[in-house]
Every structure is written in structure tokens, then in C-alpha cells.
C-alpha positions as CSV (number, residue, x, y, z in Angstrom):
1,X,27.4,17.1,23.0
2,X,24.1,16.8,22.7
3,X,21.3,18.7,24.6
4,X,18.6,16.3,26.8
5,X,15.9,17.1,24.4
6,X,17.3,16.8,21.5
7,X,18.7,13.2,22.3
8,X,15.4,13.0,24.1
9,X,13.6,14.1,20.6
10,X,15.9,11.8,18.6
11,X,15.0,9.1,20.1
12,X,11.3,9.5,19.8
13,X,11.9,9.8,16.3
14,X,13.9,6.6,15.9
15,X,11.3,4.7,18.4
16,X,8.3,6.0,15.7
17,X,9.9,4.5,13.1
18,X,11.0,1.3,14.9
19,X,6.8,1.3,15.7
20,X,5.6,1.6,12.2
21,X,8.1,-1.2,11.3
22,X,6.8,-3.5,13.8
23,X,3.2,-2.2,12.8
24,X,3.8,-2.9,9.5
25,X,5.1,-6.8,10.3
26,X,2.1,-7.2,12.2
27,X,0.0,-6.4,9.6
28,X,1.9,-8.7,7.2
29,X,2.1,-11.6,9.9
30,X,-1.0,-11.2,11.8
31,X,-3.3,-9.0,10.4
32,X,-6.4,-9.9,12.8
33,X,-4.1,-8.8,15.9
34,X,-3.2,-5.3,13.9
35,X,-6.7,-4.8,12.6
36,X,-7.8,-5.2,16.7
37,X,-5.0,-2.7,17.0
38,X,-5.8,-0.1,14.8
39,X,-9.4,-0.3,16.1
40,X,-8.4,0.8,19.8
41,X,-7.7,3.9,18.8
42,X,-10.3,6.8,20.0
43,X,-12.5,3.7,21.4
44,X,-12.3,5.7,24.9
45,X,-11.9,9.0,26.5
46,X,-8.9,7.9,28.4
47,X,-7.2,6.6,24.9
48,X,-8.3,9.4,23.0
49,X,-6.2,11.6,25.6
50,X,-3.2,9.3,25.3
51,X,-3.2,9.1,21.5
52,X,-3.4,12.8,21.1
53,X,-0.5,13.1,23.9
54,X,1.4,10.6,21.6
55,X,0.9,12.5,18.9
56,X,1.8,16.1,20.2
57,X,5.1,14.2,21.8
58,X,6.2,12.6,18.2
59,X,5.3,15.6,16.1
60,X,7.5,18.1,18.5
61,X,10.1,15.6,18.1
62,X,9.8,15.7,13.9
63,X,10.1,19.3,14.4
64,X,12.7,19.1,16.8
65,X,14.9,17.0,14.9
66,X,13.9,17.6,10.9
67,X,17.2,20.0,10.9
68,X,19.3,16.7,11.9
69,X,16.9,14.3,9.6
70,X,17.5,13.4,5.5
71,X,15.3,15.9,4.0
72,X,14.5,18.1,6.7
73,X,11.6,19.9,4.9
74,X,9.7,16.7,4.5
75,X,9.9,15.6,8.5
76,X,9.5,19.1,9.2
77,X,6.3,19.3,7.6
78,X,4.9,16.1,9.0
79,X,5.7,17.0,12.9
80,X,3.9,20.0,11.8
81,X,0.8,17.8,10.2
82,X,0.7,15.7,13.2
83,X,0.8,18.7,16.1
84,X,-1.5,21.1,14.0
85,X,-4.4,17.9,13.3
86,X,-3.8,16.8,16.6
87,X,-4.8,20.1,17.9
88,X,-7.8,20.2,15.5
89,X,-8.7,16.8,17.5
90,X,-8.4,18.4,20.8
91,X,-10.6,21.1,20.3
92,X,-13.5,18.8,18.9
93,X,-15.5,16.9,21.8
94,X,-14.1,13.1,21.8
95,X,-17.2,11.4,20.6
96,X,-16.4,12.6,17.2
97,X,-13.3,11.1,16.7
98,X,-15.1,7.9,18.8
99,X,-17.7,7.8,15.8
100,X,-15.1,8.6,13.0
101,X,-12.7,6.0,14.2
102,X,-15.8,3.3,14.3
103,X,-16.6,3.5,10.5
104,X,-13.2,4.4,9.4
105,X,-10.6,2.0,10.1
106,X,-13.3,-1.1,9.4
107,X,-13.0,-0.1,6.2
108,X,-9.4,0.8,6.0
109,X,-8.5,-2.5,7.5
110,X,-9.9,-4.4,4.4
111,X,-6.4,-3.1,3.1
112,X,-4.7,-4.6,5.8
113,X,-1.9,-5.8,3.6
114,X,-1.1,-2.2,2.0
115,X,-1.4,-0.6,5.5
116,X,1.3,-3.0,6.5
117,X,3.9,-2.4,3.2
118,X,2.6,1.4,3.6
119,X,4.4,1.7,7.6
120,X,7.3,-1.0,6.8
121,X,8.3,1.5,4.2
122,X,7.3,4.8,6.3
123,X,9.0,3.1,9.5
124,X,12.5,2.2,7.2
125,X,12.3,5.8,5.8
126,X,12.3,7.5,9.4
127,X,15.1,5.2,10.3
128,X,17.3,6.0,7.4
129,X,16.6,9.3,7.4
130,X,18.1,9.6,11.1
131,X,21.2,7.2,10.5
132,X,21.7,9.4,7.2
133,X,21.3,12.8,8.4
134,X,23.6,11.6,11.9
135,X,26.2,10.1,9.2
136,X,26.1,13.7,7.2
């Protein structure tokens, strides 16, 4: 039987991918919505905070669960990427990613489309990786 955090940690995994699926079909289906989306991130103190708790959360869970995942040295390497950026982030005052943000994803949001196919295809992978390394 399964620990609490490790079912805890699995489903955070599943629940990422599940988000950049539905990220993904917004992007395809409404992009206006998704592009207002993508540009709340790091627009306040209070969100930078949650984003960066978000991030630390799902990146333990990667690491957590890579063993249990499809190619465990891939999702182990990208909880890693997410909790050792997201401590970069931390440690720099918030107004930097505030101003980063602000002249960033304009521009990345021109590729709306490709953002979309980009985290339908990232969101599948996550959830075949757990339904294949579960089935293994």
C-alpha cells in the first residue's frame, strides 16, 4: 500500500499534467483567455509567492515520483529544474521576475498556438508516463 505522500505526490503529478492539457486546449480554443492567463503570473507579490509555492509543491512531487514514472531520469531532472529555478526566484527580490514576466510572455504569447500543442503534448506525456510506469 501506498504511503500518504507518495499517493499525495502522485497525484500532483497526474493533476500537472491534466493542467497543461487543459492549458494547452485553451490556448487552441481561446487563446485571448490563455494569453490573460499566462500574463498573471508574477503580476503581484501575493502571486509571485503562490506560483513559487506551486512550483516547489510539483517539483518535489517529480522527484518524488520519477522512480514510479516512464523514464525516471527525465522527470527526475525536471522536478529538479523546477525546485532548483524556483529557488533562484526566491532569492531575487520579486520586482524582477514582476519586470521579466511583463516583457516576456507578450512576446511569447504571439506563439500562442505552439504554446498550446507544446503543453497538450507535455501534459499527455506526464499522463502516460504515470499510467505506464503504474502499469510496469
Amino acid at each position: 500500500m501506498a504511503s500518504m505522500i507518495e499517493t499525495l505526490t502522485l497525484a500532483i503529478v497526474v493533476l500537472t499534467g491534466l493542467y497543461f492539457c487543459a492549458l494547452g486546449a485553451a490556448a487552441l480554443v481561446v487563446p485571448s483567455q490563455a494569453s490573460r492567463f499566462l500574463l498573471g503570473f508574477a503580476s503581484s507579490q501575493r502571486f509571485h509567492y503562490i506560483e513559487l509555492l506551486i512550483r516547489l509543491v510539483v517539483g518535489g512531487s517529480f522527484v518524488v515520483q520519477a522512480s514510479h514514472l516512464l523514464v525516471p531520469a527525465a522527470f527526475r531532472l525536471f522536478g529538479l529544474v523546477l525546485l532548483i529555478t524556483t529557488v533562484c526566484l526566491l532569492l531575487l527580490p520579486w520586482e524582477w521576475h514582476h519586470r521579466f514576466a511583463r516583457q516576456a510572455v507578450p512576446r511569447a504569447t504571439r506563439y500562442i498556438t505552439l504554446i498550446g500543442l507544446c503543453s497538450l503534448a507535455l501534459g499527455g506525456l506526464i499522463l502516460a508516463a504515470v499510467i505506464r510506469g503504474n502499469a510496469a
